[in-house]
N, C-alpha and C positions, 0 to 999 in steps of 0.2 A: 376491615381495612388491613387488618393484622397480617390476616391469610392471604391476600391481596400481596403483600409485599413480601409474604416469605416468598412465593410461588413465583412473583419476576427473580427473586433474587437465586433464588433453584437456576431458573434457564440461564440467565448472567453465570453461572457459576458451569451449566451444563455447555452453554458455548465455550468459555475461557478452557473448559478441559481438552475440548473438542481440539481449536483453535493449535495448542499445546502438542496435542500426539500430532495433527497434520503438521507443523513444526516441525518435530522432533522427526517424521517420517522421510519428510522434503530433506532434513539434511544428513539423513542416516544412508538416501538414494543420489545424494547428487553428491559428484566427487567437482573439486573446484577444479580450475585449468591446474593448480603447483601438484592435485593429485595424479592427473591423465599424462601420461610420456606419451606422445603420440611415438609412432615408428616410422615414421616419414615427414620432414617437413622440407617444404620448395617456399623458398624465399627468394625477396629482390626479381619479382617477377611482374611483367605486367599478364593479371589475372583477368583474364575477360570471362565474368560468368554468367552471360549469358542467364542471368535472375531476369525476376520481373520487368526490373528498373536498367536491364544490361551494363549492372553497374561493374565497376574495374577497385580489382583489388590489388594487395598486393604480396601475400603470403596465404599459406595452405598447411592445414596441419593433415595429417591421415593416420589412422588405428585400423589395424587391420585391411580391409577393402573399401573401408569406408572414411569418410571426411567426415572430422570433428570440429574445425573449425577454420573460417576463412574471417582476414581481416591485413592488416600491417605486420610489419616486421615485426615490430614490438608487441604487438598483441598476441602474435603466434610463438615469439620465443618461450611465453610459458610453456608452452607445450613441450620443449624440447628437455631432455632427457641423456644420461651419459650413453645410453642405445639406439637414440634417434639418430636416423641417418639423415645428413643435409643436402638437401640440392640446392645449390645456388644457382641463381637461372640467368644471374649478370643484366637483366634488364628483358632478357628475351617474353615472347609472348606465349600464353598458354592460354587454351581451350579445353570444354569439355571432347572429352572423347567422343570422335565423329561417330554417326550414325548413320550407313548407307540403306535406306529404309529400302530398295528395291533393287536386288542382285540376284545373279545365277554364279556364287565363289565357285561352285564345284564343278559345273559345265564351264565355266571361263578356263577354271585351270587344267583342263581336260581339252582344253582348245589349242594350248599353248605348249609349246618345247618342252620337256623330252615328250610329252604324248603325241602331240599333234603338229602339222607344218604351222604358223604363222603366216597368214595372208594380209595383214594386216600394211597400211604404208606409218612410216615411207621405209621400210624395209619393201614392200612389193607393191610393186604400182604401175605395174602391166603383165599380161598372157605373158610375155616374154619372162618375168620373174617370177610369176608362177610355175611353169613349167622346168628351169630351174633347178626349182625346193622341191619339184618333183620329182626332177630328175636325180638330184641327190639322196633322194628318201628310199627310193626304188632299191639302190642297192647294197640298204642293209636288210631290205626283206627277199622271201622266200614266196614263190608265187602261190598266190590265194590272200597274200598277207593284207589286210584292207590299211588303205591311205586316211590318214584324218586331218583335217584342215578345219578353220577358222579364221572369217575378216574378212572378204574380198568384199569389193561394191566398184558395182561395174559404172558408178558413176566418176569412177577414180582409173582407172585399169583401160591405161594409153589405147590399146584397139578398139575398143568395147564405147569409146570416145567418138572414137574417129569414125566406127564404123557404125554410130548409135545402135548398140546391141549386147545384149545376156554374153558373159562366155557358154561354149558349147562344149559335149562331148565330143566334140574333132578337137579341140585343143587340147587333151590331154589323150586321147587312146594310141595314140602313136606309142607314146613314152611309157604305157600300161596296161597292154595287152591280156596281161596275166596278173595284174593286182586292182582290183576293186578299190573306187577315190568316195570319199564323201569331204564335197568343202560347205562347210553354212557360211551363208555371211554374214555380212558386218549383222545387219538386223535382228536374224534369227530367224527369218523368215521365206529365208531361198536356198534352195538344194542344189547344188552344183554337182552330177555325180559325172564318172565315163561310162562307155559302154558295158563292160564288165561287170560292172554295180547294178544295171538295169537288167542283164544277162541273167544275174544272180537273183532279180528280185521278178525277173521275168516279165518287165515291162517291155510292150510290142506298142508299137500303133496302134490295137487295138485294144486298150489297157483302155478301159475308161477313167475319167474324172473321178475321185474320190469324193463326197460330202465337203463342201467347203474347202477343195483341193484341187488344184491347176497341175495338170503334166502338161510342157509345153510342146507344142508339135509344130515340125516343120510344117508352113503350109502350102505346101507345091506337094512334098513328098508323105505328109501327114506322119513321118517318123518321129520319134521322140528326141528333143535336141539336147537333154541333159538338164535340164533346168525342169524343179518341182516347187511348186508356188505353196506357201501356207502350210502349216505344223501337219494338219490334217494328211498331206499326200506323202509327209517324209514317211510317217508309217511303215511305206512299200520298200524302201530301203533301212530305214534305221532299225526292224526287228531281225536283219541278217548281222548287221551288225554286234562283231562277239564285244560280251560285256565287260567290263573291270569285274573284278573281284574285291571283296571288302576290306584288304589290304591295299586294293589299289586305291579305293574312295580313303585312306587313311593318310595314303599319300598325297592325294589332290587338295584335301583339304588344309593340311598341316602346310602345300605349297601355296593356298589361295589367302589362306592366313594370316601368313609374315610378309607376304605381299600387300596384303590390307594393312597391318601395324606397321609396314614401310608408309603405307601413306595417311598414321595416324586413324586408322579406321578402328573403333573398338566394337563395335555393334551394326549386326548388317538385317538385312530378311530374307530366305533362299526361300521361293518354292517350291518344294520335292513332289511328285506324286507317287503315295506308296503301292500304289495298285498297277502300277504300268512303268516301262520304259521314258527317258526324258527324251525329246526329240534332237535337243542339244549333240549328244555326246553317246549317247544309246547309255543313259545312266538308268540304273534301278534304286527309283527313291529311298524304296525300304531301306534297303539296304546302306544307302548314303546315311540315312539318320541312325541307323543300326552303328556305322562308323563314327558319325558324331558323341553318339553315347560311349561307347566305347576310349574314345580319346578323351572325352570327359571322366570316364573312371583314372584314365592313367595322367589326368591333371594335364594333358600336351592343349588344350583348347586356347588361345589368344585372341578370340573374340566372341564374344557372344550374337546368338543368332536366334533369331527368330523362321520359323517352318510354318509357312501357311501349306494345308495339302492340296493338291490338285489331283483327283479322281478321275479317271476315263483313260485314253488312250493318247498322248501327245497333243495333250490340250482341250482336244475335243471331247465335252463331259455332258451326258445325259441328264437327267432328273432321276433315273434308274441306276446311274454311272455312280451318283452322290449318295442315295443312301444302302444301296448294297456296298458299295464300297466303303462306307462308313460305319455300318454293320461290320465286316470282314476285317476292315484293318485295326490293331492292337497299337496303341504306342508303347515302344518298350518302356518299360520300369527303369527307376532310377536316374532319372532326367532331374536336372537342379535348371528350377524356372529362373534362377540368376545366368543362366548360361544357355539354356539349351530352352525353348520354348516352344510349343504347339501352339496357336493361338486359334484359329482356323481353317479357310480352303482360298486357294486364288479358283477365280474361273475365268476362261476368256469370253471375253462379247464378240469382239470382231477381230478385223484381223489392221495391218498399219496402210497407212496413206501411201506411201511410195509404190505400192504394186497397185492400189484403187481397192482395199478390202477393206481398210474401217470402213463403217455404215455413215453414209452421210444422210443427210436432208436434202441438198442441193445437189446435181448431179454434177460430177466430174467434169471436166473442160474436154476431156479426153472421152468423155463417157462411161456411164453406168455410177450407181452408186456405192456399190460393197455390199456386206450383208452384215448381218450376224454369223459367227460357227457354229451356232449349238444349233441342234437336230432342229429338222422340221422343214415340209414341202413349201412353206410359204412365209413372208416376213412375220405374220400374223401367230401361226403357230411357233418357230423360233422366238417370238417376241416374250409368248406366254410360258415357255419352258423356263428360259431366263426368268422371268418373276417367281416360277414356279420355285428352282433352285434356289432363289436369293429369299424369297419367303420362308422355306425349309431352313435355312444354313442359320435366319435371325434364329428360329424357333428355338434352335438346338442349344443359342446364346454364340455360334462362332462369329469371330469375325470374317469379314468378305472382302479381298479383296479383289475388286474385277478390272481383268484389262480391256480397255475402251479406249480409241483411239478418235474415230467421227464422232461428231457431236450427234445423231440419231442413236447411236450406240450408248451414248453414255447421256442423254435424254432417258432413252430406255432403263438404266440399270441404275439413274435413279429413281424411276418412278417403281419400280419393284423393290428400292430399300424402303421408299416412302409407306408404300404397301405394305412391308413386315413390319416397321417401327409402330405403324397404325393399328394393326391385327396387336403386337405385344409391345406397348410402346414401355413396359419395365425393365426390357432388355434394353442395354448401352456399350455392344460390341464396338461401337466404332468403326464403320465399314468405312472402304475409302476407294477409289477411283482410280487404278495405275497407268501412268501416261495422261488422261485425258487431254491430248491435243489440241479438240477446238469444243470445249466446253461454253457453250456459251452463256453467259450474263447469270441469264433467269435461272440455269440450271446452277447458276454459283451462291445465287441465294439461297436457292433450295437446299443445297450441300450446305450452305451453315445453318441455314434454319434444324437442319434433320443431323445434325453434326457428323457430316459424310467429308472427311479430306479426301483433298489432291493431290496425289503423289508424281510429279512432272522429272521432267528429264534435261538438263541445260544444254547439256555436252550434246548432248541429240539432238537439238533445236540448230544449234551450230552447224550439224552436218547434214541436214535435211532443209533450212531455211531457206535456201535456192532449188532445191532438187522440185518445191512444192509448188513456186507459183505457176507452171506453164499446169499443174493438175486443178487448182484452186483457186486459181487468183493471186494476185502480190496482197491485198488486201486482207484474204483470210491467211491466206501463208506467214505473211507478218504477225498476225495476230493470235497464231499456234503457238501454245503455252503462255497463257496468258496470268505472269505470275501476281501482275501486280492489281490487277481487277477479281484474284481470288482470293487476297489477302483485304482488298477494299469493301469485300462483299462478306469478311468477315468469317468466310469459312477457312480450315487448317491447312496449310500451304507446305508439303514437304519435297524435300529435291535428293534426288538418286543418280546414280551412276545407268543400272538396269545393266553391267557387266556383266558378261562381254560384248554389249553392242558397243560400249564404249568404255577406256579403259576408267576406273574408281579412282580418280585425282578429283578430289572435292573442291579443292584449289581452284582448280580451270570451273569445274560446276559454278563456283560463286563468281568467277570473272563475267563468265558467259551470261548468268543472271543478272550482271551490274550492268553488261556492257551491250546483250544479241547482238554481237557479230554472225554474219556468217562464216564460211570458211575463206571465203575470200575478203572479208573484210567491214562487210557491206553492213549498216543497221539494218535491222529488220524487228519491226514494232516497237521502237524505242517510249511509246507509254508503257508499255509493261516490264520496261525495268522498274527494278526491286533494288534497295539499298545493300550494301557490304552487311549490314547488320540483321536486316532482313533471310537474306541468306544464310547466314551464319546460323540464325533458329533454327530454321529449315531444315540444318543438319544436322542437327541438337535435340532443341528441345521440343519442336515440334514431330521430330522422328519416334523420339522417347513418348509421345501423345500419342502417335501409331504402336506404338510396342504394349500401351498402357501402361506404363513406365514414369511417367512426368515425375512422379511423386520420388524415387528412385536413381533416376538420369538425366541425363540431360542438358543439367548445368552442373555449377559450380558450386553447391550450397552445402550445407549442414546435415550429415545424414543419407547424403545419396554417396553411392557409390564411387571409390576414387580411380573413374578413366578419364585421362588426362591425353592433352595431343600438345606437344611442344614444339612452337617455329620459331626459324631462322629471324625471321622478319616478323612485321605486326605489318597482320593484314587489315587492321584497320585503316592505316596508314601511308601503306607502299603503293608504288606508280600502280594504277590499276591496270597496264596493260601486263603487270608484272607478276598479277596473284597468281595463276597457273603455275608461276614457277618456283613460290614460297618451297622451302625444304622442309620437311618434320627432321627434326635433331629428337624429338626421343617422343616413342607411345608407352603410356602405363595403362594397366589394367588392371581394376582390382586392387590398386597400392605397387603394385609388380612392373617394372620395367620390360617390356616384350619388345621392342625395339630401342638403339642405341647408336645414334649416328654421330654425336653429339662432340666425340675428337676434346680438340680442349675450347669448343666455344662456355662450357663453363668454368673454364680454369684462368 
């Protein structure tokens, strides 16, 4: 009995020692708040953080990039310190740092003045004002010099109206005899060039169709009228197209930047392809990321980005395209995954509803259904390349994101992630679906069952929500971007700009989502609005779930990273037909102020 009770009283003795150092450990490693001076506090602020609970606070401490703690005035004034700097927010609203999960920053700003004309309305909103900005452009070049443009939709562009019709090369070769035009438009997905461009790339009426590519041809005269349909056929012009140089990607960037922290933007996703020309802007991937590294050593970077690659040739990628190309291409060295991140590849499925190229099920009002892009003589073989790629891309562990516009399209490219998750279901890339337009139902359980997001477009829904019922019907047309039966069905719901199809005001994004207007006014699918708060994830913290990030950004919490977006108003609360026009008064990144509009609204 004796030994009996020494031997408990050994372990009693061997716990209390225990107990004592983990003690002494915990508080030799924790410093209390009177220890910590954060270096940044924002007080008297309404703190929406978008946590769990989307609970609202109302101060913020930050040490270094990161957030130490969130709570009341009084709970964060420990924090402060005789070198804390104070922002008093006077009552204003703060968010986490927007997240545009699907952009093109560096083809948009390459779209835009000084590189490019603006076709955009309502600065242009007819042939008449295109021709113009033509006319004025014309003479500060030197003949050969190529014209660049971006924006037009000829669903806006008074003749094109009236006369239901593309504009043509007869409306600009008068004024351009001798200078070669490329305009894309609003979409991304139409070439408007002149004569001269087609001269230069040597397309005749007898230039055949490219793979998954429309040259349009008059049909009395079978000449080419100026219009190239689909990424696939820009090819024939955009590789004459001369390129920027990696000073010049240094400047587009640093322009698409301060343009984003104008609009509270801290985090975006560009897809680059390092193996080819972009069809946007005649960009070379490589070398865009080669620039981003580069402005990341010299500290000029004000938003972090994410690079999924895209392999082939202007979109159009093989199953040969993806892993010779992934073999061949290097990511530079010295990339910080807080700023600059590879995660992946984008591939395209098909192509958008407005010209009849997403893949649908049902045929078209107008007829035919679309296809797929990727290679192959028949649906069947394209069907199975696509799986092909999307089985390879899980294997490697990347992420996929693929753009799918018809619901047969994006039927298909889930049932190919379903297919890799199954083959290595250890892998948890989180593939996700960009644009998916008319996703339907079943395919939305699927994408949560297999944790596949949707990554939709509001602002886009806006200017195509009329253009679609005479193709689809009022009933499916309504029902394109169906936000609020993707979030019911339980899969990851994110919302994008997808810039320059439309300009990056997340603002109008979350109106547009609360409210599907069209452009003229009209509801269209009102079940599938989605709440102001709803939205607000979307841009947050469901993006930061795309990025792999959640744990990092996102919100407003303990430990993640301090970007911050600060408004005029609380968009919880303002007229809703008024969000669009909320102001950002100041973007932080990182604890760092990168924008500053703010005057004396906090004084």
């Amino acid at each position: 009995m004796l030994n009996k009770n020494k031997i408990e009283a050994r372990k009693r003795c061997i716990l209390l020692m225990g107990l004592l150092i983990l003690t002494f450990l915990f508080i030799a490693h924790t410093k209390t708040s009177a220890e910590i001076r954060a270096d940044l506090v924002i007080k008297n602020a309404k703190v929406i953080t978008v946590d769990r609970d989307f609970s609202i606070k109302q101060a913020i401490a930050v040490k270094g990039d990161e957030i130490i703690a969130v709570g009341t005035n009084e709970e964060i004034g420990k924090y402060m310190g005789e070198k804390t700097k104070i922002l008093d927010l006077k009552g204003k609203t703060i968010l986490p740092g927007i997240n545009d999960s699907h952009m093109h920053p560096t083809a948009w700003a390459a779209s835009k003045p000084p590189f490019a004309i603006s076709l955009r309305p309502p600065g242009v909103k007819s042939i008449k004002d295109v021709r113009a900005a033509v006319q004025e452009k014309v003479k500060d070049l030197k003949p050969g010099g190529w014209i660049r443009g971006r924006g037009w939709n000829e669903d806006i562009l008074e003749e094109c109206k009236a006369e239901k019709r593309f504009p043509s090369k007869k409306d600009l070769d008068d004024l351009t005899p001798n200078n070669p035009v490329v305009f894309i438009d609003w979409s991304g997905h139409n070439l408007w060039v002149n004569s001269k461009a087609m001269e230069i790339a040597k397309i005749t009426k007898e230039t055949p169709d490219p793979p998954d590519g429309h040259i349009e041809k008059d049909p009395k005269t079978g000449e080419p009228t100026g219009i190239l349909k689909e990424i696939p056929s820009f090819a024939l012009i955009m590789k004459h197209v001369p390129h920027f140089d990696k000073e010049d990607f240094k400047k587009l960037i640093v322009h698409a930047q301060r343009e984003l922290n104008q609009n509270g933007i801290t985090s975006c996703t560009e897809p680059l392809g390092p193996g080819a020309e972009l069809a946007d802007s005649g960009l070379r991937g490589a070398k865009v990321i080669e620039a981003y590294r580069d402005l990341l050593k010299e500290g000029r970077l004000t938003a972090r980005v994410h690079i999924p690659l895209m392999y082939g040739k202007y979109g159009s990628v093989t199953y040969k395209d993806l892993v010779e190309g992934s073999q061949k291409y290097t990511v530079p060295e010295g990339l910080d995954p807080k700023w600059v991140r590879i995660p992946g590849i984008k591939i395209f499925a098909d192509g958008i509803p407005p010209i009849k190229t997403a893949w649908m099920w049902k045929e078209y009002l107008t007829g035919g259904h679309g296809s797929l892009v990727v290679p192959g003589s028949t649906d069947e073989e394209k069907y199975n390349e696509l799986k092909k790629m999307i089985v390879f891309s899980h294997g490697k562990g990347w992420q996929v994101g693929i753009h799918a516009c018809g619901d047969r399209a994006i039927s298909s490219a889930i049932e190919g992630i379903v297919e890799a998750i199954k083959d290595k279901p250890w892998i948890h890339p989180r593939h996700y679906i960009i644009h998916a337009d008319f996703v339907t139902r079943e395919d939305l359980k699927r994408a949560a069952m297999y944790d596949i997001g949707m990554n939709m477009n509001p602002d886009i829904k806006t200017v195509i929500a009329e253009m679609h019922i005479p193709l689809v019907g009022p009933e499916l047309a309504a029902y394109e971007f169906p936000y609020k039966a993707t979030l019911e069905t339980g899969a990851k719901l994110m919302l994008s700009s997808d810039a320059g199809v439309t300009y990056p005001n997340w603002r109008s994004g979350v109106q547009a989502a609360v409210q599907r207007l069209s452009k003229t006014g009209k509801v269209s699918g009102p079940e599938q609005r989605i709440t102001r708060e709803e939205a607000i994830r979307a841009y947050t913290i469901n993006a930061a779930w795309q990025d792999h990030l959640e744990y990092k950004k996102g919100s407003i919490e303990v430990d993640k990273l301090a970007d911050f977006c600060i408004l005029n108003d609380d968009i919880l609360t303002a007229d809703v037909n008024k969000i669009k026009d909320i102001q950002v008064l100041m973007t932080i990144v990182g604890g760092k102020i990168v924008y500053d509009a703010s005057g004396n609204a906090f004084k």
